[in-house]
ROKOLMAR-991866 format. One line per field, with one value per residue (C-alpha): chain; x negated, y, z negated; residue number from 1; residue in one letter. Coordinates in steps of 0.05 Angstrom, whole numbers, always signed. Layout:
mol <- [A,...]
x <- [X,...]
y <- [Y,...]
z <- [Z,...]
seq <- [NUM,...]
type <- [A,...]
***
This chain:
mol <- [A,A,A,A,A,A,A,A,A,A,A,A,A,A,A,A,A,A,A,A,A,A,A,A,A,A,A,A,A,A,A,A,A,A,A,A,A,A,A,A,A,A,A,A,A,A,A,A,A,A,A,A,A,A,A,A,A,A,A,A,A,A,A,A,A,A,A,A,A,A,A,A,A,A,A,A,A,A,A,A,A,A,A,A]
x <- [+4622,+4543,+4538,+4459,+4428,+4376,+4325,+4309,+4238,+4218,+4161,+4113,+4095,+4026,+4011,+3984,+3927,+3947,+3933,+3954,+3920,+3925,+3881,+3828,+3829,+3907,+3938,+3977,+3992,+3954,+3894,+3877,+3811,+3781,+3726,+3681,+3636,+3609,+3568,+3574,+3616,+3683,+3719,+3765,+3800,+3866,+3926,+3951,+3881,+3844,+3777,+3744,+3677,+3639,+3612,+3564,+3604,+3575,+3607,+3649,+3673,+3749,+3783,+3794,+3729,+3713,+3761,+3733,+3668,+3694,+3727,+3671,+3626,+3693,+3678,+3611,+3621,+3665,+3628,+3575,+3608,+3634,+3566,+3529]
y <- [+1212,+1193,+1225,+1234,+1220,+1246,+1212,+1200,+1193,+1164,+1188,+1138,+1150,+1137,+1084,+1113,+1083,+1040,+1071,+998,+937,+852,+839,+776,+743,+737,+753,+807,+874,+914,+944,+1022,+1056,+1116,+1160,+1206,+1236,+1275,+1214,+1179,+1122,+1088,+1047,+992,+962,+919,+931,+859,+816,+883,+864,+919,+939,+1003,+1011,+1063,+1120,+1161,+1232,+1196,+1135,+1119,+1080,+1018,+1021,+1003,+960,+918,+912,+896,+834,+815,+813,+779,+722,+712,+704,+651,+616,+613,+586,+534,+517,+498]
z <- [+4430,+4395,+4336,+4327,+4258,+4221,+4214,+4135,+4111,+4046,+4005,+3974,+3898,+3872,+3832,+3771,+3725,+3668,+3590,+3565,+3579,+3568,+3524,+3546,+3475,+3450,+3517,+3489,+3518,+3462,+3484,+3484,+3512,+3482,+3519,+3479,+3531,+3488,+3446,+3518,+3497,+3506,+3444,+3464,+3410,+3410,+3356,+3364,+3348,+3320,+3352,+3385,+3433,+3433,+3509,+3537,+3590,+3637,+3660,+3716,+3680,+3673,+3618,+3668,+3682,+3608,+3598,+3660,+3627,+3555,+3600,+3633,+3559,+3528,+3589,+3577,+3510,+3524,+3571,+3521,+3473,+3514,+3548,+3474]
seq <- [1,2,3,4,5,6,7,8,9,10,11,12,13,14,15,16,17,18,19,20,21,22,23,24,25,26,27,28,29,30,31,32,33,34,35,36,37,38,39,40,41,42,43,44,45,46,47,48,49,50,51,52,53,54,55,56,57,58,59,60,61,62,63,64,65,66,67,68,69,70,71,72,73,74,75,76,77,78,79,80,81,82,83,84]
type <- [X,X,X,X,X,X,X,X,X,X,X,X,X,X,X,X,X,X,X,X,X,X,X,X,X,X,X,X,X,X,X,X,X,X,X,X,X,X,X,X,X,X,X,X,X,X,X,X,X,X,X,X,X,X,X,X,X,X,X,X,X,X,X,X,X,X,X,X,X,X,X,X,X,X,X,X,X,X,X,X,X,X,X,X]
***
């Protein structure tokens, strides 16, 4: 007669935090963060365009958390730039 099934349940993976990102300038995906909390600062450079940003870190900061600011200081440089 009815066979019963098991019911199969799927597990979810994490999404996990990027180590590479876009970089704002040449659009490529070249850019690396690196955190020295000892000296309390992060160093974002790209490999494609080789510029690069030296930001101040706290104890708690992540690498996308840098490379959101070097973004928003690449923006306003351009906005700048464009305004004059």
């Amino acid at each position: 007669m009815g066979r019963r099934r098991r019911k199969i349940t799927h597990r979810r993976q994490s999404r996990t935090i990027p180590t590479i990102f876009n970089c704002p300038r040449c659009g490529r995906s070249a850019v690396r963060v690196e955190l020295d909390y000892k000296v309390g600062q992060g160093l974002v450079f790209c490999g494609n365009c080789e510029c690069q940003a030296t930001i101040p870190i706290s104890s708690i900061t992540e690498p996308v958390d840098v490379y959101g600011e070097w973004v928003d200081i690449v923006s306003r440089e351009r906005k700048g730039s464009i305004a004059e």
